[in-house]
Backbone bond lengths (Angstrom), bond angles and torsions (degrees), N, CA, C in turn:
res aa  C-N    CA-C-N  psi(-1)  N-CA   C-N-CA  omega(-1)  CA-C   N-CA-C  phi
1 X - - - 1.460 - - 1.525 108.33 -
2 X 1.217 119.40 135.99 1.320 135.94 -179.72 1.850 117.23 -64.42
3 X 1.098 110.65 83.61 1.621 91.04 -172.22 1.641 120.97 -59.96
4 X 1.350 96.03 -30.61 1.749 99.94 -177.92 1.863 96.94 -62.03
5 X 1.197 128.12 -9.54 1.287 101.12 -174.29 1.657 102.42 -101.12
6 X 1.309 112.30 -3.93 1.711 107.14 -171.61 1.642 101.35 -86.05
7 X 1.256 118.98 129.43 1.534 142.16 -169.16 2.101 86.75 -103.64
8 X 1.370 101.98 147.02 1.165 119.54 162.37 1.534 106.67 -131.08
9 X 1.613 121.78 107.57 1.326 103.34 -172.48 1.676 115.94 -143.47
10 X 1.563 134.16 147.73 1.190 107.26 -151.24 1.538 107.91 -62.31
11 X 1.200 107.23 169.81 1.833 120.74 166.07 1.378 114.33 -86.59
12 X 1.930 107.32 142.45 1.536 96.27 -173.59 2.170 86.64 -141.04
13 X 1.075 90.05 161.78 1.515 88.30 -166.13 1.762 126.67 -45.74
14 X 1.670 105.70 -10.87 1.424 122.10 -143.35 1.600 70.10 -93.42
15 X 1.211 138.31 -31.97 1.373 142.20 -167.31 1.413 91.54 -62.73
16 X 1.616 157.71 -41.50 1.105 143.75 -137.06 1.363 120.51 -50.09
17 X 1.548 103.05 -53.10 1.660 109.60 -174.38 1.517 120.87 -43.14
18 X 1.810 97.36 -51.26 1.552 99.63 -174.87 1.112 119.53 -65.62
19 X 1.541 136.73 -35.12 1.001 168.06 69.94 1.771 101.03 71.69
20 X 1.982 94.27 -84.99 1.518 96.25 -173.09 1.891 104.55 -53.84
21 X 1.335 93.69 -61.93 1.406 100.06 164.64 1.457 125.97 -2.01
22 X 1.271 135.16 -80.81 1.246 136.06 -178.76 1.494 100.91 -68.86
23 X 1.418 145.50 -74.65 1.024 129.15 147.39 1.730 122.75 27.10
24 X 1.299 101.01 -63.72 1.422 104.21 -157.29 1.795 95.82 -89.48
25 X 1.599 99.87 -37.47 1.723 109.80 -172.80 2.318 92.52 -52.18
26 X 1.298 117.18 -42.53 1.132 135.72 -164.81 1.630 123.34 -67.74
27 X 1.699 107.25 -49.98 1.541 128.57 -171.29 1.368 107.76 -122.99
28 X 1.732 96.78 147.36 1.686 94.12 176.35 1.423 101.44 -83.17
29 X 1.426 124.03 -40.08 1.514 135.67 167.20 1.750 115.95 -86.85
30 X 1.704 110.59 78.92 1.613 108.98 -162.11 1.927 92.87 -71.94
31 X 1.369 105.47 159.22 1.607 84.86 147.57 1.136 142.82 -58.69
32 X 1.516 128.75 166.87 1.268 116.60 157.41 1.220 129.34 -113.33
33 X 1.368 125.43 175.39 1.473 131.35 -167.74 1.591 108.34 -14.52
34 X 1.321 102.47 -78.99 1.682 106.49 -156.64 1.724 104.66 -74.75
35 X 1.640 112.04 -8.93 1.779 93.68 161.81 1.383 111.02 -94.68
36 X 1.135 127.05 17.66 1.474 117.39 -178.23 2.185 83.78 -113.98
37 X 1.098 115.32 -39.75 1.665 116.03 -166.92 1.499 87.58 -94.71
38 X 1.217 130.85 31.95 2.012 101.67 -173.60 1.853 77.58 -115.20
39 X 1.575 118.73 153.06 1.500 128.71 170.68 1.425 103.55 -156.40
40 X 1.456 107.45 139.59 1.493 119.36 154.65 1.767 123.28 -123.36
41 X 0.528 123.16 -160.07 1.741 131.38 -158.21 1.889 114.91 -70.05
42 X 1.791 91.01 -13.82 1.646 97.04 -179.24 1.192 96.64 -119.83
43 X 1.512 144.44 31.10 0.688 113.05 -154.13 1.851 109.19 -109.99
44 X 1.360 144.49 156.95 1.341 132.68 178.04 1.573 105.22 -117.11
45 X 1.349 99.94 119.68 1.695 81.20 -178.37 1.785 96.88 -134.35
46 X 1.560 130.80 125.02 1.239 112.67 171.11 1.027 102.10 -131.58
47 X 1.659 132.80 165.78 1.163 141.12 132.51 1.474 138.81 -51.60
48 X 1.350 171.16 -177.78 0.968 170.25 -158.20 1.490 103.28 -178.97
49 X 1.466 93.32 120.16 1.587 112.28 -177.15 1.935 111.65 -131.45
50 X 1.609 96.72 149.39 1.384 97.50 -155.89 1.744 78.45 -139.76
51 X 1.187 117.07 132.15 1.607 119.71 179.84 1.581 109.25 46.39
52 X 1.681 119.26 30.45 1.298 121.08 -171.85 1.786 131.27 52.96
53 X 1.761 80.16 23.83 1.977 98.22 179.50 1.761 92.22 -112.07
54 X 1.191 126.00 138.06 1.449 147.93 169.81 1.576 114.58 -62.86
55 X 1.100 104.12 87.81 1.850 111.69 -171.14 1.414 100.80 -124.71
56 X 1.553 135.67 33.86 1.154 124.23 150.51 1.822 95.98 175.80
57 X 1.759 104.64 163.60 1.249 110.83 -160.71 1.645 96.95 -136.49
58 X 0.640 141.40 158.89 1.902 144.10 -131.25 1.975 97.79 176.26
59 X 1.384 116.79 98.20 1.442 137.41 158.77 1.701 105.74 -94.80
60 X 1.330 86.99 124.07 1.905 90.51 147.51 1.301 91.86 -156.80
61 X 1.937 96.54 -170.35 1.399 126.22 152.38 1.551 126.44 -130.70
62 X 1.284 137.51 154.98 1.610 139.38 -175.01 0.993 80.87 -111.60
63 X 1.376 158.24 148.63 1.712 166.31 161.44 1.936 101.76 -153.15
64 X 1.632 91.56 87.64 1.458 93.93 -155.19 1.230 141.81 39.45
65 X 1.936 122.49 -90.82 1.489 121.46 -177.91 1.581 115.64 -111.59
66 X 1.531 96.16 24.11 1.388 111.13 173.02 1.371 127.71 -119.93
67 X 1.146 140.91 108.63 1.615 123.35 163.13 1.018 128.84 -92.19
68 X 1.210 123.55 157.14 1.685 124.63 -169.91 1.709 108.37 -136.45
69 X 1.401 123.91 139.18 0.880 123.01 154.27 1.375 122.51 -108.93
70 X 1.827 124.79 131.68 1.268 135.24 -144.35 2.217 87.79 -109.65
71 X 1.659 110.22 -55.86 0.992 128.08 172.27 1.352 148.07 -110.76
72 X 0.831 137.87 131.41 1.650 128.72 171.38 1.360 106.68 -143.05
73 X 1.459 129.20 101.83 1.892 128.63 164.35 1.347 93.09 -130.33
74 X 1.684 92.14 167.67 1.337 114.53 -167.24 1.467 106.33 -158.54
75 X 1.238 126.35 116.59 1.080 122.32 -179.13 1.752 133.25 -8.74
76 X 0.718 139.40 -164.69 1.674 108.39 161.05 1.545 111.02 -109.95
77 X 1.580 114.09 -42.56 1.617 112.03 -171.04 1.993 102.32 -74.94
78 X 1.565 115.92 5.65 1.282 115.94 151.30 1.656 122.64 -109.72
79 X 1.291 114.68 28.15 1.432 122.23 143.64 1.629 144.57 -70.37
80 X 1.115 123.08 143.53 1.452 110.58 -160.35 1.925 125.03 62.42
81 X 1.125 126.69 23.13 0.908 125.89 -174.97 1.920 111.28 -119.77
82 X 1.379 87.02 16.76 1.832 77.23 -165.20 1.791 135.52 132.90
83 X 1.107 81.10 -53.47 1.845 110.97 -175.26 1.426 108.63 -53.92
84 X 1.188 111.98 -55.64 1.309 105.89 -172.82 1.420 115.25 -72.82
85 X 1.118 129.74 -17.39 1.845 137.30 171.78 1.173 94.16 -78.64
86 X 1.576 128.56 -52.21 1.879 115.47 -157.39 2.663 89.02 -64.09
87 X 1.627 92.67 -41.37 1.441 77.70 -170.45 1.861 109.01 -44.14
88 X 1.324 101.45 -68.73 1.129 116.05 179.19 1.473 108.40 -14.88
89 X 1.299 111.03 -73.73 1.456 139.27 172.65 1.890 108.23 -20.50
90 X 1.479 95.66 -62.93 1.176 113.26 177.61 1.250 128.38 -49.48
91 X 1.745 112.76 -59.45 1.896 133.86 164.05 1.236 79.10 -49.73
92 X 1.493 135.69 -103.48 1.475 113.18 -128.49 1.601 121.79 -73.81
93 X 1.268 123.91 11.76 1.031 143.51 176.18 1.873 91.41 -72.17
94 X 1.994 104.07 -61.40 1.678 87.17 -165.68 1.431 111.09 -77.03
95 X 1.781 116.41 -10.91 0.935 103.49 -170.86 1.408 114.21 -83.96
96 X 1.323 124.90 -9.24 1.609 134.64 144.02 1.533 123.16 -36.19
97 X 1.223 106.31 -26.87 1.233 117.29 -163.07 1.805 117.15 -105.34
98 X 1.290 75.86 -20.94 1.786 103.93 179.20 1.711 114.95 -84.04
99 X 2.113 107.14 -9.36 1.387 93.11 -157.23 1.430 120.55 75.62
100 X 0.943 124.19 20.36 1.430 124.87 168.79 1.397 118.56 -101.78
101 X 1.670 113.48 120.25 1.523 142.30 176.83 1.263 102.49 -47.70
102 X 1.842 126.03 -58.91 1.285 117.22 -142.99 1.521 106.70 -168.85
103 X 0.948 119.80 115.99 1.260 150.21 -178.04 1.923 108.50 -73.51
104 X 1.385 117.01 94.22 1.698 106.02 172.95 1.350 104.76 -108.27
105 X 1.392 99.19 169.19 1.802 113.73 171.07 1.517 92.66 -146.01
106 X 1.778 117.65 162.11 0.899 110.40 142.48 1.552 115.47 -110.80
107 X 1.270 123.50 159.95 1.803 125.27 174.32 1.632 108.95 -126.68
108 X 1.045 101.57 150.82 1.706 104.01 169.87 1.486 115.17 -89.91
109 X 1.228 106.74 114.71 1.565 101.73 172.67 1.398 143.42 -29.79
110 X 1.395 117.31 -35.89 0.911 148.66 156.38 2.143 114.25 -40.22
111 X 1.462 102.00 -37.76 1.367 121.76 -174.19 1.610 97.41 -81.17
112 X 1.186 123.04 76.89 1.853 121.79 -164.75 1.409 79.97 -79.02
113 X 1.103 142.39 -101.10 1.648 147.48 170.08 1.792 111.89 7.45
114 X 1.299 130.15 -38.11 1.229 115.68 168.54 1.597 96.44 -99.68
115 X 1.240 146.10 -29.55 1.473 133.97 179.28 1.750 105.98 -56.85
116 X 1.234 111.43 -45.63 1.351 128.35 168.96 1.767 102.45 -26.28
117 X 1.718 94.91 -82.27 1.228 114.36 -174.11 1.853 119.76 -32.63
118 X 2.043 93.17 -74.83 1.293 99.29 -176.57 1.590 116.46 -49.97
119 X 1.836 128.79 -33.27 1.280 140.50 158.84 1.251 113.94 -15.31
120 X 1.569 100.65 -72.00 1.434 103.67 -166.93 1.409 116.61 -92.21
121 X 1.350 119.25 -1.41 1.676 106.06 147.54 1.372 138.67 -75.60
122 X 1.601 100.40 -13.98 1.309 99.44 160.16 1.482 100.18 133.50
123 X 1.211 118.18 -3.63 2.045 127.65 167.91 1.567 88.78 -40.53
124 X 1.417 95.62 159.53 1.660 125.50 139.10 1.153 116.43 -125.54
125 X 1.657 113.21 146.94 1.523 128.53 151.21 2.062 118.51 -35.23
126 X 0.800 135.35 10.59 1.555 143.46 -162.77 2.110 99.02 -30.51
127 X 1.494 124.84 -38.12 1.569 123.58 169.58 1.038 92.21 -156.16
128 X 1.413 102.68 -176.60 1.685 133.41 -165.12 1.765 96.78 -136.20
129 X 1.270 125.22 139.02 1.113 122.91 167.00 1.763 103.56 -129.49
130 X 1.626 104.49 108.43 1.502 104.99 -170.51 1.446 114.33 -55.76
131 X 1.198 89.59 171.54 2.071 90.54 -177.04 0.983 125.77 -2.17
132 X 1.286 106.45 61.41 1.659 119.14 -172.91 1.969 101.27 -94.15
133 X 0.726 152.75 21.43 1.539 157.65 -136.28 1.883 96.05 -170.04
134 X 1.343 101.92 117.22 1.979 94.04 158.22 1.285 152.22 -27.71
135 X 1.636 81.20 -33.48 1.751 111.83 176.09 1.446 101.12 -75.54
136 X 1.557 129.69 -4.16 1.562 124.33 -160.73 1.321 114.49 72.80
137 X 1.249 144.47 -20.30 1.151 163.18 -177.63 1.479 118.87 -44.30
138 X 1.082 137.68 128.69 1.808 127.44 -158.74 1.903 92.73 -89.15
139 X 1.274 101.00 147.91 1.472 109.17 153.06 1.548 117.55 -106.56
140 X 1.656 101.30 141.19 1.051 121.50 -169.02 1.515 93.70 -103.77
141 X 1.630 111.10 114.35 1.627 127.43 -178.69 1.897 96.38 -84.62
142 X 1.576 135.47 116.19 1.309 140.18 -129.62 1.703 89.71 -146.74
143 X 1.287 121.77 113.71 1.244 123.34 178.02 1.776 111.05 -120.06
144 X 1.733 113.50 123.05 1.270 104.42 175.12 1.600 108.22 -106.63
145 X 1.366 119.42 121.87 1.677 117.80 176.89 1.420 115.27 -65.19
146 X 1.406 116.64 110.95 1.606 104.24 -170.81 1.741 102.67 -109.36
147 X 1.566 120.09 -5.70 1.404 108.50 141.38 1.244 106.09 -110.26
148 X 1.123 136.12 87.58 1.898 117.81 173.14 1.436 136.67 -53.61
């Protein structure tokens, strides 16, 4: 995969469609409208562009000495190719930059393919929140130390 061609750029509402779109290619429960369009003052929200076409969608928050990641999808035939480490790469890069301790996500257990992922960048398991997911499915509360 070409990195000079992957764009990281903010999100603006006109983005929604493509947006729900992958979303839906991604989750059995995608978000909807106003959690993909809702923002407050910490909030990080970008699109991901590849030949200036929208093939992935990127949620967080900076909430001072904490970061959080809310989202990460990617089209599907742009999975496994990279993208999701350079994002990664990217958040804790600003959240380095932000003074930020610690980087969380939560994942559904069930999601072996992103536990995989966040694993081998270097997450931990830190709790479990049981059937926390529709599916009944536990969430895995995932902490990356970005000063350790």
């Amino acid at each position: 995969m070409e990195k000079q061609r992957i764009k990281i750029a903010d999100f603006k509402p006109e983005y929604l469609n493509p947006v729900k779109n992958i979303l839906s290619e991604n989750f059995e429960y995608p978000w909807s409208d106003t959690q993909i369009l809702s923002e407050n003052s910490f909030s990080v929200k970008k699109v991901i562009l590849f030949s200036n076409k929208i093939i992935g969608f990127f949620a967080g928050e900076i909430i001072f000495s904490e970061g959080s990641i809310t989202m990460i999808a990617l089209k599907k035939e742009f999975q496994g190719k990279g993208i999701g480490r350079y994002l990664l790469d990217w958040f804790v890069g600003l959240s380095k930059e932000k003074g930020v301790k610690n980087v969380w996500l939560e994942v559904s257990d069930k999601n072996k393919k992103a536990v995989r992922f966040y694993k081998k960048y270097g997450f931990v398991t830190e709790d479990i929140r049981p059937s926390y997911y529709k599916d009944g499915s536990d969430a895995l509360i995932m902490r990356y130390p970005v000063y350790p």
